[in-house]
N, C-alpha and C positions, 0 to 999 in steps of 0.2 A: 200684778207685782210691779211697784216702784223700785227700778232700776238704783242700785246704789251709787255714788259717787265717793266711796270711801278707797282711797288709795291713788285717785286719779290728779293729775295735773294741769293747770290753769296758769295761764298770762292774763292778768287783768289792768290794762292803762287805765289813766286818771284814777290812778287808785288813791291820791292824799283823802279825799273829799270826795263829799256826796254821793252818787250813786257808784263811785268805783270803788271809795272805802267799803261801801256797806256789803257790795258786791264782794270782796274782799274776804268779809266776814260772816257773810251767809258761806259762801263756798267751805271754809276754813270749817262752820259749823256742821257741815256735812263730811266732815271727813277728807276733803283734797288738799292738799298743796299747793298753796298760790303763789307767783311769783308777780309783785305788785311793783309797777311802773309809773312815773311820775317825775316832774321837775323837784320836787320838795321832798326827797326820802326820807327826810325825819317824820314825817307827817306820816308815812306808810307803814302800819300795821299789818306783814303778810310774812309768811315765813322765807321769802325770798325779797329782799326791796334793793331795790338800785335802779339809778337815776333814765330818765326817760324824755326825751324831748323830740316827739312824735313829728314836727315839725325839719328836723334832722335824718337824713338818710344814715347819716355812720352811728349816731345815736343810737337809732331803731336796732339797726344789725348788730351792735356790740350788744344791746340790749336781749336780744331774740337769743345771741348766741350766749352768751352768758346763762339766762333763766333758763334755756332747754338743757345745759349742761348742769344744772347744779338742780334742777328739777327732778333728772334723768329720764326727761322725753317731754311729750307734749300731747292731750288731750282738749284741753279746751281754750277757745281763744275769745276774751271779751273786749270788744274795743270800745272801752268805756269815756276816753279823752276826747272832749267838745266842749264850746263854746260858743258865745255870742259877744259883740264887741259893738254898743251903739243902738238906738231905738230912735229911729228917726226916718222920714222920706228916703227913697233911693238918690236922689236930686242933692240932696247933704251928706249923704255917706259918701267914707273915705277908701282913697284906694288903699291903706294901706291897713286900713282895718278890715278889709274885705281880704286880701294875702291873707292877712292873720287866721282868718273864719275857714278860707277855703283849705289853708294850709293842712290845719288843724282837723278838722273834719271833716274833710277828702281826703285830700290828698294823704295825711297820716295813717287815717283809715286804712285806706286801699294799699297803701306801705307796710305797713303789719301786717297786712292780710295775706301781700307776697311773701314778706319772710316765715311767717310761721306758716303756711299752706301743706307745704314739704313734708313738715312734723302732724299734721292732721289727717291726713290722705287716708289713710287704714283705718280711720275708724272716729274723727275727731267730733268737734261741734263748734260752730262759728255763731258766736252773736255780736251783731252788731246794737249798737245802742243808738236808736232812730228820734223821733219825734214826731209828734202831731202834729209840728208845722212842718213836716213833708208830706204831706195826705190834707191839709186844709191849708193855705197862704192866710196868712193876718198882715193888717196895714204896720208899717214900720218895721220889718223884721226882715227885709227883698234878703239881704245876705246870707243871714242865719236860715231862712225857709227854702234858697236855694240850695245850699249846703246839705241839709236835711232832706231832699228831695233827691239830693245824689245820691246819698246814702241809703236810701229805698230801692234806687233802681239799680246800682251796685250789687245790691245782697238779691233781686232777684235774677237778675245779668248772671251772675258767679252761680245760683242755684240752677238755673241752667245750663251751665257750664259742665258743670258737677255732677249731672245726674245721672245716676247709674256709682258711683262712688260711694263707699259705707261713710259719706260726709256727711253732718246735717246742718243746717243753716239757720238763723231764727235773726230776724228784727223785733227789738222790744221798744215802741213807741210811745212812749210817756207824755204826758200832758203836763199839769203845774208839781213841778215839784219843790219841796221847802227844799233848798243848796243856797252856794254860795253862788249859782249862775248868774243870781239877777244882780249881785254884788261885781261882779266882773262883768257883766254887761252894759252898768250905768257907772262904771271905773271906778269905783271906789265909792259912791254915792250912795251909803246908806239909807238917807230918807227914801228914794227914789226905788233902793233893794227891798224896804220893808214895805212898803206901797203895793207893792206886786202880789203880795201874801198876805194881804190886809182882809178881814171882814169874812174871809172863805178858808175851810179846813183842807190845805193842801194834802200831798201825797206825801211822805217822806221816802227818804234813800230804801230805807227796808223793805217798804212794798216794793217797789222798782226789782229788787235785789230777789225779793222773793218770787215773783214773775220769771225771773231770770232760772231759780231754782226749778220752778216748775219745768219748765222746757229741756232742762238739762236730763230730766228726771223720766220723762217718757218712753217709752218699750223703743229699744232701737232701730223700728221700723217706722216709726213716728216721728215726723218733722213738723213740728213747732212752725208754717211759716212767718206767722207773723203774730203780736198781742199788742193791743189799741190798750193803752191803759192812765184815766181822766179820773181827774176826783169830779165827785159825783154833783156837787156844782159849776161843772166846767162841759161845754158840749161841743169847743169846739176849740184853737189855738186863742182866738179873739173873743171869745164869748164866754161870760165866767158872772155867775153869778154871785155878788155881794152881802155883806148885812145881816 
C-alpha cells in the first residue's frame, strides 16, 4: 500500500521556479498543503506563499512561523532553494560570489532545517535537494560542488543524529535539469544558459518533483536515503553527451 499524502502539510523554498514550483505542484496534486517560499511571491503558486530569503535568519523564522501557523502544523520540509553564481577556475572566482553560494545552500539549508525540526520530530520527512556535483567534482564549478558536497553530508550527519526518531530524511540528487539555474549562473547570459541544454534532452522540474513524490510515499518504515537522478545522456556532473 502507497501511503497517502492527502491532508498532510509541506514548507517547500525556492518555490517561484524550477524544481520548487514543480515540487509545489506535484505535492498540491497529491492532495497536501503547501506552503511556498521564495523572494518573488508572485511567481508562487501554493496555497500558502509569502516571501522568503533563506539567506536571512529573521526571514527564515518569520517565514517558518508564519506557514506552520496558517498550515496548522507541519509534515514535510523540502529545501528546495540553491544556486550557482560563475563557471570559471577557482583562481577567478569571487569572494563574494562564493558568500552568495555558501549562503544560499548551506548555510539556508541548514537554517530551515533548525527551524522547522521542532514541527517534524513525531513523525515528519525532510528532503533536501542535493546534486550530482556533491558525489562527482567537475572542473569550473569548486563553489557550487563544495556547496553540494555539504549538503550531502548535512543530511547524512542529521540522519545520524535522528535515528531511532519516527524522522525520515531523503537527498534527491539531480544531474541536468532544463531551470532557470544555468540562467542565474552565467548572470543573465542567455546564450551561455541555452549552451548548457543544447543537443541533449535534459530532465525537467516534474521528474525532479516526481522523485520527490516517490519518497514521500513509502510505507513509514522506509527511508528513502538517497536518489542519483541523470538524464540518460549524462553519466556524470562533467560528462554529457551531445548531438
Amino acid at each position: 500500500m502507497v501511503p497517502s499524502l492527502e491532508g498532510k502539510r509541506a514548507i517547500v523554498t525556492g518555490a517561484s521556479s524550477g524544481i520548487g514550483a514543480a515540487t509545489v505542484r506535484a505535492l498540491r496534486e497529491e492532495g497536501m498543503r503547501v506552503a511556498g517560499g521564495a523572494r518573488r511571491t508572485d511567481s508562487i503558486d501554493a496555497d500558502v506563499a509569502l516571501s522568503l530569503d533563506v539567506t536571512d535568519r529573521e526571514s527564515c523564522e518569520r517565514f517558518v512561523a508564519e506557514a506552520v501557523e496558517q498550515l496548522g502544523g507541519l509534515d514535510v520540509l523540502v529545501n528546495g532553494a540553491g544556486l550557482a553564481v560563475g563557471r570559471e577556475p577557482f583562481w577567478e572566482s569571487r569572494e563574494e560570489d562564493e558568500r552568495v553560494v555558501l549562503e544560499t545552500n548551506v548555510h539556508g539549508l541548514i537554517r530551515m532545517t533548525r527551524l522547522c525540526l521542532p514541527h517534524l520530530l513525531e513523525g515528519g520527512h525532510l528532503v533536501n535537494i542535493g546534486s550530482v556535483a556533491g558525489r562527482q567534482a567537475y572542473e569550473k564549478g569548486s563553489l557550487y560542488v563544495t556547496s553540494k558536497f555539504a549538503v550531502r553530508g548535512f543530511t547524512y550527519a542529521l540522519r545520524e543524529d535522528l535515528l531511532g526518531k519516527p524522522l525520515r530524511i531523503t537527498t534527491v540528487d539531480p544531474g541536468l535539469v532544463a531551470t532557470d539555474f544555468s540562467r542565474v549562473r552565467f548572470r543573465g547570459d542567455e546564450e551561455q544558459a541555452r549552451a548548457v541544454y543544447s543537443g541533449v534532452e535534459a530532465m525537467t522540474p516534474d521528474d525532479i518533483a516526481a522523485c520527490i513524490v516517490f519518497a514521500l510515499t513509502r510505507p513509514a518504515h522506509v527511508n528513502v536515503d538517497e536518489l542519483v537522478v541523470k538524464a540518460l545522456a549524462q553519466s556524470s556532473g562533467g560528462r554529457i553527451i551531445r548531438g
